[in-house]
N, C-alpha and C positions, 0 to 999 in steps of 0.2 A: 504494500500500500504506500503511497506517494504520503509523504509530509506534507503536512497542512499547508506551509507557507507553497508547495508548487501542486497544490489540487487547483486546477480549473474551475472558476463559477460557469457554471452552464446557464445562458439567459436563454430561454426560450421567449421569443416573441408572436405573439400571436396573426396568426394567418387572418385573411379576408374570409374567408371560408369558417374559422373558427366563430368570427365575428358573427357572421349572417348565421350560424349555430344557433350560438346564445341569442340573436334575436330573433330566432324559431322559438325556441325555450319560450323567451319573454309572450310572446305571442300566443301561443299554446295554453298561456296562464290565465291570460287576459279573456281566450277564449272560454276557459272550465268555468270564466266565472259569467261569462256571456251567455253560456247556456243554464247556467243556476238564474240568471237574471230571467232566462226564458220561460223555465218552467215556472220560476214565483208566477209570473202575469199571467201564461196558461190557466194556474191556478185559481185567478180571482184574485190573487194578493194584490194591492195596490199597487201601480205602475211606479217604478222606481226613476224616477225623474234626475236629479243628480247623479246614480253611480250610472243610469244608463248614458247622460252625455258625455262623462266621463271615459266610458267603455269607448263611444264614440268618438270622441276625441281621439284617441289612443287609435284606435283603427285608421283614421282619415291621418292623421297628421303623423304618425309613427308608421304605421304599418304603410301605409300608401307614400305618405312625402316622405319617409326616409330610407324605410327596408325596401321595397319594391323599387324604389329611386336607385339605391345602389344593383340591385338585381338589372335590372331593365336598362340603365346607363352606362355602366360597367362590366358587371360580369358577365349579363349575357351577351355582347357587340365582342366582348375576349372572348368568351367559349367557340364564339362562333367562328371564329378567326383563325384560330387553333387550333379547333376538334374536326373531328371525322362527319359524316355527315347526319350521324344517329342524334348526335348529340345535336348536332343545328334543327335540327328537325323537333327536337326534343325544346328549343329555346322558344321557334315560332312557336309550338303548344302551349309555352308557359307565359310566353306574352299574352295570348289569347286568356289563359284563364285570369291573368291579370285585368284583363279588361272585365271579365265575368263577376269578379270578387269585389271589383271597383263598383259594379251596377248593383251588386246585391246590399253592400254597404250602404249605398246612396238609397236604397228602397228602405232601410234602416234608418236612415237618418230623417226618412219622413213621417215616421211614426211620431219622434220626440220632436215634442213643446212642452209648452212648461203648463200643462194641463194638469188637472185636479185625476183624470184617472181616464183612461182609452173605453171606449165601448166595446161587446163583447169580439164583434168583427176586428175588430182594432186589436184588439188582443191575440186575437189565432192569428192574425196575419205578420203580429211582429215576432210571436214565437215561434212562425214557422220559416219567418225569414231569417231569423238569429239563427236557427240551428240548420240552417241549409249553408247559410254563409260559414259560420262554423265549421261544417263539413266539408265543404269546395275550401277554404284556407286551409284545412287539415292538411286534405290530401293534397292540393299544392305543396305543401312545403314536403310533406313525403316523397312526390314524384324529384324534386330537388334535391334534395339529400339523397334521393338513391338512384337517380339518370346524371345528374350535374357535378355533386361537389366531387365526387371520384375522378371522374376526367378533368375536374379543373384543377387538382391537384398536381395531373399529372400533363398536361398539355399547356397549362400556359404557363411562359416561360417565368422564371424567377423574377426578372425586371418588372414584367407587366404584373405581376402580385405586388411588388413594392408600392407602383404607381394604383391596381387597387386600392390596397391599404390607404394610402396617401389619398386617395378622391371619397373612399368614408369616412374617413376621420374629418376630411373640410363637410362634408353631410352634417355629420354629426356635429361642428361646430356651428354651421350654419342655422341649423335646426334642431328641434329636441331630441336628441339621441335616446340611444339606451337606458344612459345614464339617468336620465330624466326623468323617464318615466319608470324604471323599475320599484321605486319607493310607493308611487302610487298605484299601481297593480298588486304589489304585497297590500296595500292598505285596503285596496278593493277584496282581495281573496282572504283575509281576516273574515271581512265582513259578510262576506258571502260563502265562508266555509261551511259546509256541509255536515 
């Protein structure tokens, strides 16, 4: 074993790929509690007016302005540039459902105002929109993690990852990153813990 004074610190710096992970993760959270938000209203519970703008929030300005912004700006115009043709084929499909999850979102966003409580039509229709959106985001980000970040670990060259890195981190300075919101997604899933 090497003396302490000539051991190597090992810095691992986290990848593009690792990043868009964890805001799968965040996302994924945001979602468990989108569908507990679903079922209360299903239920007759009174419509939850603040955590649901909140939820929406998070969805339009996180999920859409800054994770999808880095997907759709960045990694997929590299994937495509780089990979074989499975995987390009694989980018246009996820462009598309980007546009699909964008629509189902905005049908979400027309449920909430700042109303005393939805009528009963009103209610099937944002629960059933919450959990189809839900479901098309799900398996979005599965088809990604398991068509995309394999080949893009392995096809785009190390520079063009640095310059990644480098175009989410100015995202995320630009806008509310990760960071930003992960405090108030733990404060939403306290509240809506099962």
């Amino acid at each position: 074993m090497e003396p302490a004074s000539r051991q190597r610190l090992r810095i691992v710096m986290p990848t593009p790929l690792d990043q868009l992970r964890e805001e799968h993760d965040l996302a994924r959270r945001a979602l468990g509690v989108l569908k507990r938000v679903a079922e209360h209203v299903a239920c007759g519970d009174p419509f939850p007016t603040t955590d649901t703008a909140t939820l929406l929030r998070f969805f339009h300005e996180f999920v859409e302005g800054v994770h999808h912004a880095k997907e759709a700006d960045h990694l997929f115009p590299a994937l495509a540039l780089h990979s074989d043709d499975t995987v390009a084929e694989a980018v246009g499909l996820l462009f598309g459902e980007h546009d699909d999850t964008r629509g189902l979102l905005h049908s979400l966003m027309m449920f909430w105002e700042p109303v005393d409580d939805l009528v009963p039509a009103e209610r099937d229709g944002f629960a059933q929109t919450a959990r189809t959106y839900a479901q098309r985001l799900d398996r979005h980000m599965e088809i990604e993690e398991q068509a995309l970040f394999g080949p893009a670990r392995h096809s785009i060259p190390a520079d063009d990852r640095i310059t990644l890195m480098e175009r989410f981190e100015e995202l995320d300075r630009e806008r509310r990153g990760a960071r930003y919101w992960r405090p108030i997604v733990a404060e939403l899933e306290t509240r809506w813990s099962a």
